[in-house]
N, C-alpha and C positions, 0 to 999 in steps of 0.2 A: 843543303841548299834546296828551295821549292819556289820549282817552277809551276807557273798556272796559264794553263792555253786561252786565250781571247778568241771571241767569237769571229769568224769568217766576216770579214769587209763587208758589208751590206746586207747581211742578214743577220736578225735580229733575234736573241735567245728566245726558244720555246717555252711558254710560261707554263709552268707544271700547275694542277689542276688540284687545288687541293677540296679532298673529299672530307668532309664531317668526320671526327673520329669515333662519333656514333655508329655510325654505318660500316664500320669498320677495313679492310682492306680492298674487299670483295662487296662492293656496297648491292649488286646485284643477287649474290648468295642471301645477306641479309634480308632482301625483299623475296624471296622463293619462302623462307623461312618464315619469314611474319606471319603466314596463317597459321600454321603451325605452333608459333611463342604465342599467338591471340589464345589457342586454342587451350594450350597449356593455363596460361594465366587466368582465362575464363572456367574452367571444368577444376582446376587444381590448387591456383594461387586463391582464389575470394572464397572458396568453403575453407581453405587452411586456415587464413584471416580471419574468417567468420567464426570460428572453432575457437579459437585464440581469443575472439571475443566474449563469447560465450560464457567463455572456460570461469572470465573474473564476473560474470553478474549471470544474480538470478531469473533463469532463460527459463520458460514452459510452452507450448505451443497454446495457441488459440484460433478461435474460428476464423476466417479472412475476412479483413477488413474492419478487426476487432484490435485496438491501441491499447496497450497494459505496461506500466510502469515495470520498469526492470534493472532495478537498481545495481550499484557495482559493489558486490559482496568479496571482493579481493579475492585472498589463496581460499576460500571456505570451503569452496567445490575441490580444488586437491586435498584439501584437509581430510573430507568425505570420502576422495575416490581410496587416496591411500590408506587411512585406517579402515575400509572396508577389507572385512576378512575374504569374499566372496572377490573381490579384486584383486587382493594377495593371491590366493590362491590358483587365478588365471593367469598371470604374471609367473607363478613357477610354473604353470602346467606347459608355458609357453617355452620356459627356458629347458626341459623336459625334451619338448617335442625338438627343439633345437638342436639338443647334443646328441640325441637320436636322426634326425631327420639330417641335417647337413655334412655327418661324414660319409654318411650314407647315402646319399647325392651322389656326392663329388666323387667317390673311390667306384662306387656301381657305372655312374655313367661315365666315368673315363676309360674304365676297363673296358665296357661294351662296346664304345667307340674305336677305343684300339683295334677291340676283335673286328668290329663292321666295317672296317677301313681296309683290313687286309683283305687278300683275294681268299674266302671261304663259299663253300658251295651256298647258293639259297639266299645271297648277302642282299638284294633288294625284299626279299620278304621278310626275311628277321627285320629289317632295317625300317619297314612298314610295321610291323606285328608292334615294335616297340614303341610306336609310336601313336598307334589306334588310342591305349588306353586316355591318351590325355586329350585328343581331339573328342573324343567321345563324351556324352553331359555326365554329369555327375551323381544323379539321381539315378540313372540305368544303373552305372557302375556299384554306389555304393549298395543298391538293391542284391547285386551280384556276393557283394562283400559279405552282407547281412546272411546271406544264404549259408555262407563257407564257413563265420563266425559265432553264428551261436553254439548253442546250446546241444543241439545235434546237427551239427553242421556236418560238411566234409571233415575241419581242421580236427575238429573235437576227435570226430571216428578214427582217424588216421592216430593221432597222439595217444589215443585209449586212456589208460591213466595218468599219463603225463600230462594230459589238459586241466588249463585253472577250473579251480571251480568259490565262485562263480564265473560263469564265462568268461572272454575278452572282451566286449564292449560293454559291461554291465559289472566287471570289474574293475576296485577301487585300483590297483596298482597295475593294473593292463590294460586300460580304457587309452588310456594319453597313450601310449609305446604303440598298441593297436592305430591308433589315429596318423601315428606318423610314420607307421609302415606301409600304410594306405595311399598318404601323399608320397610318399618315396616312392613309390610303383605307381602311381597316376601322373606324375609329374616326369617322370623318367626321361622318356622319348624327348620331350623338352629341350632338359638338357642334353642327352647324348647327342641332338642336332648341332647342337653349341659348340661340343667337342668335337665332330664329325669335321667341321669347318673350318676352328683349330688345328687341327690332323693335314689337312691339306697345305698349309704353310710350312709345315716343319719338313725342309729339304732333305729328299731320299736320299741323299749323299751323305747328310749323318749316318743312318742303318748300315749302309754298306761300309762305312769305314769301321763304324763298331764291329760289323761282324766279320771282317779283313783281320781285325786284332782279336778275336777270339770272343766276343763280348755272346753272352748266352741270351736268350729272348728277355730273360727278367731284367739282366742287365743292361740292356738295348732299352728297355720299356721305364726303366729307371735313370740314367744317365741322359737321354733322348728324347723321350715321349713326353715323361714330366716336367723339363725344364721348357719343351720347344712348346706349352701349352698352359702355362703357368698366367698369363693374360687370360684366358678363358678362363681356369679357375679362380683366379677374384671374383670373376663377371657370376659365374654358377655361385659362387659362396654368399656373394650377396644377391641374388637373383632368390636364392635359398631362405635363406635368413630374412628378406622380406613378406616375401611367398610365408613362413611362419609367423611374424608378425600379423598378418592380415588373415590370420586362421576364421577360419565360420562357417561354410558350407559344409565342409566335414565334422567337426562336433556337432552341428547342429542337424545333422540327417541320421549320423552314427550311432550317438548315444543319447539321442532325444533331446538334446540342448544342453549338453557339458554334461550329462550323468558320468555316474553314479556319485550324487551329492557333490558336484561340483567339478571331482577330479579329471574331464576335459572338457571343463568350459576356457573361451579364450578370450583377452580382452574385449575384440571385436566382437564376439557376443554379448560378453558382461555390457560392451553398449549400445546394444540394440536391447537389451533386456532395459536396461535404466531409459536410455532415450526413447523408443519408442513404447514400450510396452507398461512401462512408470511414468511417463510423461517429465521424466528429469535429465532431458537434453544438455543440461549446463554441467551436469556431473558427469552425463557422457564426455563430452566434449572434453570436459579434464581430464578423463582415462588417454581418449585419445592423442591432445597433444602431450602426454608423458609417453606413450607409445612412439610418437611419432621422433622424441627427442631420445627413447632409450635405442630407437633404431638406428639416428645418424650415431649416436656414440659407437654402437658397435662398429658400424661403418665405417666410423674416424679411424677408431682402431688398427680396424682391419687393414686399412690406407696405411697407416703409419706404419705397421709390420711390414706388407708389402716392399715399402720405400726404403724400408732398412735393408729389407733382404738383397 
C-alpha cells in the first residue's frame, strides 16, 4: 500500500529550481573553473586541433601576411613520418628510456619516501637535498652531469677499466640508458613528494597491527605501504611515461641532439629537427599526433590493468 503526504492547507509546494544540466550540480564550481577549462582549451585544445590539421595537408611556414595554398595530401605526411628510419629509431630510443626510466621511478621514489616519512635523523634536509635537484634549471645540472660523464670524468676514474669506451653519452649503447638515469635522479624529488602525501593517508593503525602479528619491516612495507599507495603509483607511472614521451631538453644538451648517430634522439626532437629547422611542420605534426595517440594507448592500458586489479 503507498501512501503520499499533501501539502499543508494553504501553503503552496516549493518549486524546485531547476539548474541547466550543463552547469552541472554545483553550477558555482563550474563558474570558479571556467577560467581554468578557457585556459586549457585556449593553450592545449586549438594547437592539438591545429596539429591534427596540419598532420593531413601540406603545411611550411611563410612570412606574415603572406597566403599560400596548402592542399590536403591525406595520410602522406604519416606515410613519411613512419617509414622514416630517423623516426623509427626515436620511437625505440623512447621505449628504451621507458623500461629504464619508469621502474626506476616508481621503486626509487617510493622506497625514499617510505624512509623520509619515518622519524630518521636530518629528515627535513634529505627531504630538501632530494628535491633541489629538480627545482634546479637544467642546463646547470646537465653541465654538472657532463663533468662526471666523459671521458675522464669522476665516473670513468672511479670504474677504471670497467668504463665503456667509447664514453656514456657519446656511446651508441649507453647514450639512451645514460639519458634516463639523468631524468630518474632530476625528476626524483618530484615524485618522492607524490608519495610523501600518499604516506600520510595510509592509517598508522595498519603498522601497528602488522607489527602486533609479527610482520617484519619488508613485510609491513609490502602488505601496507604498497597497497595504502597504489593511487599514487598510477599517478607517478603515468606522470613517468609522459615526462618520456616529451623527452628534449636532455638529449638535446647531453648528446648534442640525439648523438651518437641518432641513438638518443626523441620524437620531440625528431620534430623540432623537421618542423623547425627543415621547414616541414606537417610532417612534424604527424610525428606528433602518433606520439600523442601512442601515449593515451599506453594510458588505456594502464587504466584497464589498474581496474582489473
Amino acid at each position: 500500500m503507498t501512501t503520499t503526504t499533501a501539502p499543508a492547507p494553504g501553503r503552496k509546494p516549493r518549486a524546485r529550481r531547476v539548474v541547466p544540466a550543463i552547469f552541472g550540480r554545483q553550477p558555482v564550481g563550474t563558474l570558479l573553473s571556467a577560467p581554468y577549462a578557457i585556459f586549457i582549451a585556449v593553450m592545449f585544445a586549438y594547437p592539438l586541433g591545429l596539429a591534427v590539421w596540419m598532420s593531413f595537408h601540406k603545411y611550411f611556414f611563410t612570412a606574415p601576411g603572406v597566403s599560400v595554398p596548402r592542399p590536403f595530401v591525406g595520410l602522406k605526411n604519416y606515410r613519411t613520418a613512419i617509414t622514416d628510419p630517423q623516426v623509427q629509431r626515436a620511437f625505440l630510443n623512447v621505449l628504451i628510456f621507458l623500461v629504464i626510466n619508469v621502474p626506476l621511478t616508481v621503486v626509487l621514489a617510493l622506497v625514499l619516501a617510505s624512509a623520509l616519512n619515518s622519524a630518521i635523523p636530518f629528515r627535513s634536509f634529505f627531504r630538501t637535498s632530494f628535491y633541489v635537484p629538480y627545482v634546479t634549471a637544467s642546463v646547470a645540472v646537465v653541465g654538472v652531469w657532463l663533468f662526471l660523464f666523459n671521458g675522464t670524468g669522476l665516473v670513468n676514474h672511479l670504474l677504471g677499466p670497467l668504463a665503456p669506451n667509447p664514453s656514456w653519452l657519446i656511446n651508441a649503447n649507453w647514450a639512451m640508458p645514460s639519458v634516463a638515469i639523468f631524468v630518474s635522479w632530476k625528476q626524483l624529488g618530484f615524485f618522492i613528494l607524490l608519495y610523501l602525501a600518499a604516506l600520510q593517508n595510509v592509517p598508522k593503525e595498519l603498522y601497528e597491527s602488522a607489527s602486533v602479528d609479527g610482520a617484519s619491516a619488508w613485510r609491513s612495507f609490502r602488505s601496507v605501504t604498497v597497497p595504502g599507495v597504489r593511487t599514487a603509483t598510477t599517478l607517478v607511472t603515468l606522470l613517468a611515461i609522459i615526462t618520456g614521451a616529451n623527452l628534449f631538453t636532455e638529449p638535446y644538451l647531453l648528446t648534442g641532439g640525439g648523438g651518437p648517430d641518432g641513438h638518443s634522439s626523441s620524437p620531440a626532437l625528431i620534430m623540432y629537427q623537421r618542423g623547425i629547422e627543415q621547414n616541414h611542420p606537417d610532417v612534424a605534426a604527424a610525428i606528433g599526433v602518433l606520439l600523442v595517440l601512442i601515449v593515451l594507448l599506453i594510458a588505456g592500458v594502464q587504466r584497464l590493468w589498474e581496474a582489473r586489479r
